[in-house]
Backbone as JSON Lines, residues from 0, in Angstrom:
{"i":0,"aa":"X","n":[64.72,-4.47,54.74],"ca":[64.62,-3.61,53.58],"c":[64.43,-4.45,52.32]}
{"i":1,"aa":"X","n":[65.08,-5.44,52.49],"ca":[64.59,-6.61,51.57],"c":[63.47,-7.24,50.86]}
{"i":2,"aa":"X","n":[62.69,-7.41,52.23],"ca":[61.21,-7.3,52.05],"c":[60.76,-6.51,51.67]}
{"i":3,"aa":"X","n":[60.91,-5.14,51.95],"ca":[59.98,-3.8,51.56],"c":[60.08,-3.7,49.93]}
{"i":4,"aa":"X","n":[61.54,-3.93,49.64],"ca":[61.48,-3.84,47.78],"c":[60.78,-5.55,47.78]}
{"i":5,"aa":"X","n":[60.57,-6.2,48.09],"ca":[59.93,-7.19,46.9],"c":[58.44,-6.83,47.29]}
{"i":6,"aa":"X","n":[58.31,-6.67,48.47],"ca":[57.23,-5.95,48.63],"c":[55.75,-4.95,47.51]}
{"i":7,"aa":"X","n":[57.44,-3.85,47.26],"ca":[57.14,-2.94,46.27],"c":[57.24,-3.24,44.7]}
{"i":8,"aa":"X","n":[57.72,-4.23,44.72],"ca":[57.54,-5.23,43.52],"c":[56.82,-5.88,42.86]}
{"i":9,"aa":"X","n":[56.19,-6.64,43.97],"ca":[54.51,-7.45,43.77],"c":[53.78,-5.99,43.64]}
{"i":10,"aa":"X","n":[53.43,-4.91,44.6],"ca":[52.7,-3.69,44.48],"c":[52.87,-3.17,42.6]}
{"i":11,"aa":"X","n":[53.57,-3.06,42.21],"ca":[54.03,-2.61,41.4],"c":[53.62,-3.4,40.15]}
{"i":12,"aa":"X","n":[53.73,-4.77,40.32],"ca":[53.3,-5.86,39.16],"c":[52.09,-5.6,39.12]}
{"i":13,"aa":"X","n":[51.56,-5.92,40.19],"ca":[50.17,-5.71,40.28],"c":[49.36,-4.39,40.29]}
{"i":14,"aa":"X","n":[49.68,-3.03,40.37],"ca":[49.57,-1.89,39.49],"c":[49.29,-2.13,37.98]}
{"i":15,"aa":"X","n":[50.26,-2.64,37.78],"ca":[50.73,-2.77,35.75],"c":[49.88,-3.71,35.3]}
{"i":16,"aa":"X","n":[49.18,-4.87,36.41],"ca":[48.17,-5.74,35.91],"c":[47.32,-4.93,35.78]}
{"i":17,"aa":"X","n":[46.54,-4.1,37.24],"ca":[45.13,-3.89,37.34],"c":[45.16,-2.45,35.92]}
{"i":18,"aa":"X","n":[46.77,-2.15,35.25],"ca":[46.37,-1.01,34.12],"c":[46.18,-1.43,33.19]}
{"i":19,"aa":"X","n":[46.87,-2.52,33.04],"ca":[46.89,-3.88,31.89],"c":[45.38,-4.24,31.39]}
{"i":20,"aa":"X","n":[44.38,-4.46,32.96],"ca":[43.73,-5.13,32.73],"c":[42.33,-4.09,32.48]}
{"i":21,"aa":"X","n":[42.6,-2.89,32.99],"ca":[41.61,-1.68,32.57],"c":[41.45,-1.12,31.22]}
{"i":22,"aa":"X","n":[42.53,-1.15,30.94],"ca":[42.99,-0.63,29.11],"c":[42.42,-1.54,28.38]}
{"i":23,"aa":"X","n":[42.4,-3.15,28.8],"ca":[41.99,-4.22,27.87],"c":[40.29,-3.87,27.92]}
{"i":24,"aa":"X","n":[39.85,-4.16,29.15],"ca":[38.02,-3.32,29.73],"c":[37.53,-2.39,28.65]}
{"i":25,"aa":"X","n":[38.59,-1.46,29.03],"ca":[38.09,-0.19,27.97],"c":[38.12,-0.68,26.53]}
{"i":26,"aa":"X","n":[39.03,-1.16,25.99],"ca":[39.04,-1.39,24.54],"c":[38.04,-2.39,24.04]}
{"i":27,"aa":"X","n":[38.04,-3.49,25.28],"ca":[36.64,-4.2,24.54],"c":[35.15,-3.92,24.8]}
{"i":28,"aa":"X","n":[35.36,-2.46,25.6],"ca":[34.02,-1.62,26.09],"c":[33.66,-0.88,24.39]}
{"i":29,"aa":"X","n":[34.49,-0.3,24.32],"ca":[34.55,0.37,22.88],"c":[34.24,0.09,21.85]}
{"i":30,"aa":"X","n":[34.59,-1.38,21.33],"ca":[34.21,-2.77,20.63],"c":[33.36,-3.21,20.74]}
{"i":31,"aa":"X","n":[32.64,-3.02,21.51],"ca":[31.34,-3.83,22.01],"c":[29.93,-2.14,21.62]}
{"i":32,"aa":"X","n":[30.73,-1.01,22.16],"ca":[30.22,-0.3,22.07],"c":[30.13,0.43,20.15]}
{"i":33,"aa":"X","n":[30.8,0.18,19.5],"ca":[30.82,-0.25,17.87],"c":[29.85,-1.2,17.59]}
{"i":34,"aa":"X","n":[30.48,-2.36,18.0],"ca":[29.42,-3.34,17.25],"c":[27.51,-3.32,17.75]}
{"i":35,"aa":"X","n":[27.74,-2.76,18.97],"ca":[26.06,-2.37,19.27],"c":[25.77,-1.46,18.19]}
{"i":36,"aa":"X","n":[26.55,0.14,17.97],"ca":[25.7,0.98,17.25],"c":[25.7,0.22,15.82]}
{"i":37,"aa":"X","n":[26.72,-0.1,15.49],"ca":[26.8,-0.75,14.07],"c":[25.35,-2.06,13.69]}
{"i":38,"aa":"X","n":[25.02,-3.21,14.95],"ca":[23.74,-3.72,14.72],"c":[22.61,-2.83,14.62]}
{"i":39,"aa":"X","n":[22.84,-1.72,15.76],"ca":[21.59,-0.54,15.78],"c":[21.52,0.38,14.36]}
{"i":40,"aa":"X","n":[22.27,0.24,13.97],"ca":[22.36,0.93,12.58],"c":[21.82,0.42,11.34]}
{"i":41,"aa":"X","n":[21.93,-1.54,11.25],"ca":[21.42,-2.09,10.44],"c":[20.26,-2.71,11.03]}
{"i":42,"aa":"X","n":[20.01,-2.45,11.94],"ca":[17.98,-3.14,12.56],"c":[17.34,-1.57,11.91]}
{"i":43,"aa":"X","n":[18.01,-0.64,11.99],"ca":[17.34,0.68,11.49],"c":[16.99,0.54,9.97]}
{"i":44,"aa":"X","n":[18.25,0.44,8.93],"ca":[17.9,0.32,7.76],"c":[17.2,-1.03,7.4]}
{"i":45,"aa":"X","n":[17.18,-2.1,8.22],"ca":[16.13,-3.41,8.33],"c":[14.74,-2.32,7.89]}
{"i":46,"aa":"X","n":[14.41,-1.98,8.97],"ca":[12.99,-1.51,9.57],"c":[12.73,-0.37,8.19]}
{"i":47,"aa":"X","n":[13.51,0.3,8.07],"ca":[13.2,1.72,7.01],"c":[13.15,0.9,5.36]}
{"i":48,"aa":"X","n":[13.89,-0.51,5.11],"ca":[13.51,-1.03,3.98],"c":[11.72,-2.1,3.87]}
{"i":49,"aa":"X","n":[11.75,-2.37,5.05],"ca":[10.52,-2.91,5.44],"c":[9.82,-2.0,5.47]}
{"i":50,"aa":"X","n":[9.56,-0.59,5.7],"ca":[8.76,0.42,5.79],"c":[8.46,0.64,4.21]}
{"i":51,"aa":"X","n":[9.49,1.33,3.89],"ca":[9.64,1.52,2.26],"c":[9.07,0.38,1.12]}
{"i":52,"aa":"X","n":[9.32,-0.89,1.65],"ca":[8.58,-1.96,0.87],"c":[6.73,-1.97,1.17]}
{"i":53,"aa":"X","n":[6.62,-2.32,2.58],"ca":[5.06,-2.27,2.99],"c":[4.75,-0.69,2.2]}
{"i":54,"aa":"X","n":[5.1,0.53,2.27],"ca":[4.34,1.64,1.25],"c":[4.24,1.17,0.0]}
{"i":55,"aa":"X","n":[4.97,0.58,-0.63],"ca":[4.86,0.43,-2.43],"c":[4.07,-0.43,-2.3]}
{"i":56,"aa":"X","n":[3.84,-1.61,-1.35],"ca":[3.0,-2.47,-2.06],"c":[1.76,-2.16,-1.76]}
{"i":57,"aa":"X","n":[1.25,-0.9,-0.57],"ca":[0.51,-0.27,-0.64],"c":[-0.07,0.37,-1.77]}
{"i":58,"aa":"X","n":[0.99,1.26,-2.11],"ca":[0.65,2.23,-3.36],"c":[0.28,1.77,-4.68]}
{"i":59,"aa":"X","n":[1.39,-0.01,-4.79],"ca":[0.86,-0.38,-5.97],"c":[-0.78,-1.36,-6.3]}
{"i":60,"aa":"X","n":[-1.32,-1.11,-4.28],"ca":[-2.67,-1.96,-4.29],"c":[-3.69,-0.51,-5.32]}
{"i":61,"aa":"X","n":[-2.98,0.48,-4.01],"ca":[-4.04,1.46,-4.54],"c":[-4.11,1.72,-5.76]}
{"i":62,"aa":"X","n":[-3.0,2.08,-7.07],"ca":[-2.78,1.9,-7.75],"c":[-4.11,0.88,-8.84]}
{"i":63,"aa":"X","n":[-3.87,-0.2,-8.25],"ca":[-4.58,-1.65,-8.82],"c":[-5.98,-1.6,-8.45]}
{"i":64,"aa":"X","n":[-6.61,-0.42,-7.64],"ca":[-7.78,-0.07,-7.05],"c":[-8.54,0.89,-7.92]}
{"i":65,"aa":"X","n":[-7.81,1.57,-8.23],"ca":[-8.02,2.49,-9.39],"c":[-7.98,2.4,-10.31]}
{"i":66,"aa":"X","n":[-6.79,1.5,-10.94],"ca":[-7.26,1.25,-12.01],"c":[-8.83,0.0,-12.83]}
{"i":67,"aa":"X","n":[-8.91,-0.67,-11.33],"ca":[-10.36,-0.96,-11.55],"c":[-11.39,-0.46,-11.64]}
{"i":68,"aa":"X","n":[-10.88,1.1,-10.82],"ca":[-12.11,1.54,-10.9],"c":[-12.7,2.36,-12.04]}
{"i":69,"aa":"X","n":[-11.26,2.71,-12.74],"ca":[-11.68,3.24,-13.65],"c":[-12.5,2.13,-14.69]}
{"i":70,"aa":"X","n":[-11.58,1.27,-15.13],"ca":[-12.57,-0.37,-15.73],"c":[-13.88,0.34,-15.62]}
{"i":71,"aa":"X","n":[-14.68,0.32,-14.39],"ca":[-16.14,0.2,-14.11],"c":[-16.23,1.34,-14.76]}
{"i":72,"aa":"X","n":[-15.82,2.36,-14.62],"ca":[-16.53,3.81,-14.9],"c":[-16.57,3.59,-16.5]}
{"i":73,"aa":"X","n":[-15.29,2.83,-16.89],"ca":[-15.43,2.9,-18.98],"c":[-16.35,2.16,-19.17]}
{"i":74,"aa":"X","n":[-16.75,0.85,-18.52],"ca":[-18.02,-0.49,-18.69],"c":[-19.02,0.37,-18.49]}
{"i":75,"aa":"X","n":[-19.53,1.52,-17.54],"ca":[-20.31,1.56,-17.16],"c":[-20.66,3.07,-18.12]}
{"i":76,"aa":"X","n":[-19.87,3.4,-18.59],"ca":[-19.94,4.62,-19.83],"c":[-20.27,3.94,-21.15]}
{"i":77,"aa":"X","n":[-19.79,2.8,-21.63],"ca":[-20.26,2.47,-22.22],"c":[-21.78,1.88,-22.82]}
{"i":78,"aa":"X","n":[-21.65,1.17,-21.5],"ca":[-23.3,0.53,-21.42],"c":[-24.09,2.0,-21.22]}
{"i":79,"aa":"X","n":[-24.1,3.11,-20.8],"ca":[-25.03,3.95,-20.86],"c":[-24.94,4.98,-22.46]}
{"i":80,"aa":"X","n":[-23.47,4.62,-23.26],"ca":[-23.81,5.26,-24.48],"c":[-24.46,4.52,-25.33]}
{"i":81,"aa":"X","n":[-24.65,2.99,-25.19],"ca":[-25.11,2.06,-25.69],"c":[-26.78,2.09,-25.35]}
{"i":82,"aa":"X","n":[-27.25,2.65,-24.24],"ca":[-28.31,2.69,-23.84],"c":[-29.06,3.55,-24.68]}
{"i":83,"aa":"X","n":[-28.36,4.89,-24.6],"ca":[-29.09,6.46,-25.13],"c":[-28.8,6.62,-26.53]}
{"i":84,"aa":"X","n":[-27.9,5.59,-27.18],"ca":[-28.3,5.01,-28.72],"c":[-29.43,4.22,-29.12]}
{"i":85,"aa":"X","n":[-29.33,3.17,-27.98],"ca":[-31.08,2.47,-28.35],"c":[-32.11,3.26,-28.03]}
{"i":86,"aa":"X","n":[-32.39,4.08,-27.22],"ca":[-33.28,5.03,-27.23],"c":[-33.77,5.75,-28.32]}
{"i":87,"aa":"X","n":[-31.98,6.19,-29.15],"ca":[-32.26,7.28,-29.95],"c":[-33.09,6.5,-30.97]}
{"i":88,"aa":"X","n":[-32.49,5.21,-31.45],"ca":[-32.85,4.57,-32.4],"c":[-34.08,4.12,-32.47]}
{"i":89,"aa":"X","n":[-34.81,3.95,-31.04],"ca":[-36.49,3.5,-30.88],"c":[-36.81,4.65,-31.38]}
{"i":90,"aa":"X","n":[-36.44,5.75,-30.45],"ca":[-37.33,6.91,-30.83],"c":[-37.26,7.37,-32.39]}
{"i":91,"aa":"X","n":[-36.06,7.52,-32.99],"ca":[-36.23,7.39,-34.45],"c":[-37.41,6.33,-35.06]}
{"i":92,"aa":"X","n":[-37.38,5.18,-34.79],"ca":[-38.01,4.17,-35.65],"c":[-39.02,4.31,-35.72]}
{"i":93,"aa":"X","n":[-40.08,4.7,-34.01],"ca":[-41.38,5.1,-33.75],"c":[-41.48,6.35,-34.32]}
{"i":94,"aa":"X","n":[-40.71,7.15,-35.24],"ca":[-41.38,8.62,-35.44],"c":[-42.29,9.39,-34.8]}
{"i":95,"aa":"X","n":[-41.99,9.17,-33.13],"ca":[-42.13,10.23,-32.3],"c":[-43.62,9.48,-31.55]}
{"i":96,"aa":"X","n":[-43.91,8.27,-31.65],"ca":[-45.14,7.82,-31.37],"c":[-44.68,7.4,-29.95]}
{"i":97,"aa":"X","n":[-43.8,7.75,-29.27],"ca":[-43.38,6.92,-27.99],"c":[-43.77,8.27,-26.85]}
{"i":98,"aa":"X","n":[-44.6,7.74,-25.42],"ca":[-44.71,8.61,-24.96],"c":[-44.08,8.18,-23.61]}
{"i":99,"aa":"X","n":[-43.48,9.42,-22.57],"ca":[-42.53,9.08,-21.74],"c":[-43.79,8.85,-20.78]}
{"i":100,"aa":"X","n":[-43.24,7.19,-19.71],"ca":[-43.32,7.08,-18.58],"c":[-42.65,7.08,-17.51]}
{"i":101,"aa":"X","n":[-43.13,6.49,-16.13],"ca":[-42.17,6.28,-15.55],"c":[-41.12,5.49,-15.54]}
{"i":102,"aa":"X","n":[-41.14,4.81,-16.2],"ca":[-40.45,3.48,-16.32],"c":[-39.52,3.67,-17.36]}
{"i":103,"aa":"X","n":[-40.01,4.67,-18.27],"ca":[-38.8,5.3,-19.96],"c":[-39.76,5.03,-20.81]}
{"i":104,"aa":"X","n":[-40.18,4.66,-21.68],"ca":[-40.67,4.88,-22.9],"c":[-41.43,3.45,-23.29]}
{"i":105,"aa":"X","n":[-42.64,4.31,-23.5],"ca":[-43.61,2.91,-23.58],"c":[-43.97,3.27,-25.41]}
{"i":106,"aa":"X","n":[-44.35,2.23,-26.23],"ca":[-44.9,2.5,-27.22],"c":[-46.95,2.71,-27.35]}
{"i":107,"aa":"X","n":[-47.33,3.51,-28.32],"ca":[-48.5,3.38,-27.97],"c":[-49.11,2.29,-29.34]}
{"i":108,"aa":"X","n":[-50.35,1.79,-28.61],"ca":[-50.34,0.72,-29.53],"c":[-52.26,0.58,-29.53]}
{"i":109,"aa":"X","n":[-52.29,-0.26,-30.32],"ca":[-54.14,0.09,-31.04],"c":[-54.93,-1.02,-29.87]}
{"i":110,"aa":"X","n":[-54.1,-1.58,-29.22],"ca":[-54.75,-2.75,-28.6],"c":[-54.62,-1.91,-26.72]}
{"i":111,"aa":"X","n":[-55.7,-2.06,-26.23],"ca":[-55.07,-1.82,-24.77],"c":[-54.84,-2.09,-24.07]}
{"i":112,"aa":"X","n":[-53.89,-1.78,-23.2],"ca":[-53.23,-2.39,-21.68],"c":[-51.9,-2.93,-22.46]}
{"i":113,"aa":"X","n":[-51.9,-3.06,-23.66],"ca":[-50.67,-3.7,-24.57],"c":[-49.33,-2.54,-24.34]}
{"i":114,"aa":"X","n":[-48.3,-2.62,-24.32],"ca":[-47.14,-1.85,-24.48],"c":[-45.72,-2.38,-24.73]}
{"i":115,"aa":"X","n":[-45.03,-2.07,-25.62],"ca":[-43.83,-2.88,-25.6],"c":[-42.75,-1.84,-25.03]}
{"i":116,"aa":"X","n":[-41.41,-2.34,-24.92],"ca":[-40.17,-1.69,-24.27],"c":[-39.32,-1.83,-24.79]}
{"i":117,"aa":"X","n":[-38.36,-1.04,-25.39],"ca":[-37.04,-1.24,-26.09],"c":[-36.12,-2.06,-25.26]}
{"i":118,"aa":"X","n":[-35.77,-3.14,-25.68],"ca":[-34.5,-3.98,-24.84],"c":[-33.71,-3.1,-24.17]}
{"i":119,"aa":"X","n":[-33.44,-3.11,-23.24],"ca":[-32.3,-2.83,-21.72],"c":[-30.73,-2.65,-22.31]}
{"i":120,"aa":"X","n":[-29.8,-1.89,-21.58],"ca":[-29.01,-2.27,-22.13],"c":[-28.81,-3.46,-20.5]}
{"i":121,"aa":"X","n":[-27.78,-4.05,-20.99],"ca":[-27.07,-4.89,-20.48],"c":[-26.77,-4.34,-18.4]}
{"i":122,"aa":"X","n":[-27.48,-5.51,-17.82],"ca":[-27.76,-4.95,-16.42],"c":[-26.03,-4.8,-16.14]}
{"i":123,"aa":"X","n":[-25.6,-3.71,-14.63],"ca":[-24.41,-3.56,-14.89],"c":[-23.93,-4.21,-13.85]}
């Protein structure tokens, strides 16, 4: 009977280990299972600030796209109000002696095959 209690003794220790040693399992299952979602949580806001950055510097290309383009459209408004002023001003100067070709406006002149052209504006 002696045996049977030390028996039930070692049984018994070793119960209280293998609960000992399940409870510890679980708790650093749990811990482990934290610190995964917690990295998964910051590779997420990683990725969503990297997202959020690659759009702006998108937006601020497009941005920088447009505003060139507008550039061209004011250069290129200009040079054509600059154009249809020298026009006006040939055609003023010639008092109406200019007759339209294909090309815009030739002067007529006493000599033939002769023609002059009001300067260009500025190629764009």
């Amino acid at each position: 009977s002696g045996q049977a209690c030390a028996t039930q003794g070692i049984l018994e220790d070793h119960q209280r280990e293998v609960h000992s040693l399940r409870e510890a399992l679980r708790k650093k299952e749990e811990e482990m299972r934290v610190a995964n979602l917690e990295l998964l949580r910051q590779r997420d806001d990683d990725y969503q600030a990297k997202i959020s950055l690659e759009k702006q510097r998108e937006k601020d290309r497009s941005i920088g796209l447009l505003k060139k383009k507008e550039q061209e459209v004011q250069i290129k408004d200009q040079q054509l109000k600059a154009a249809k002023q020298r026009i006006q001003e040939l055609e003023a100067a010639g008092g109406g002696c200019h007759v339209p070709t294909a090309g815009g406006f030739a002067s007529q002149s006493t000599s033939p095959g002769s023609t002059s052209r009001g300067s260009s504006a500025t190629a764009l």
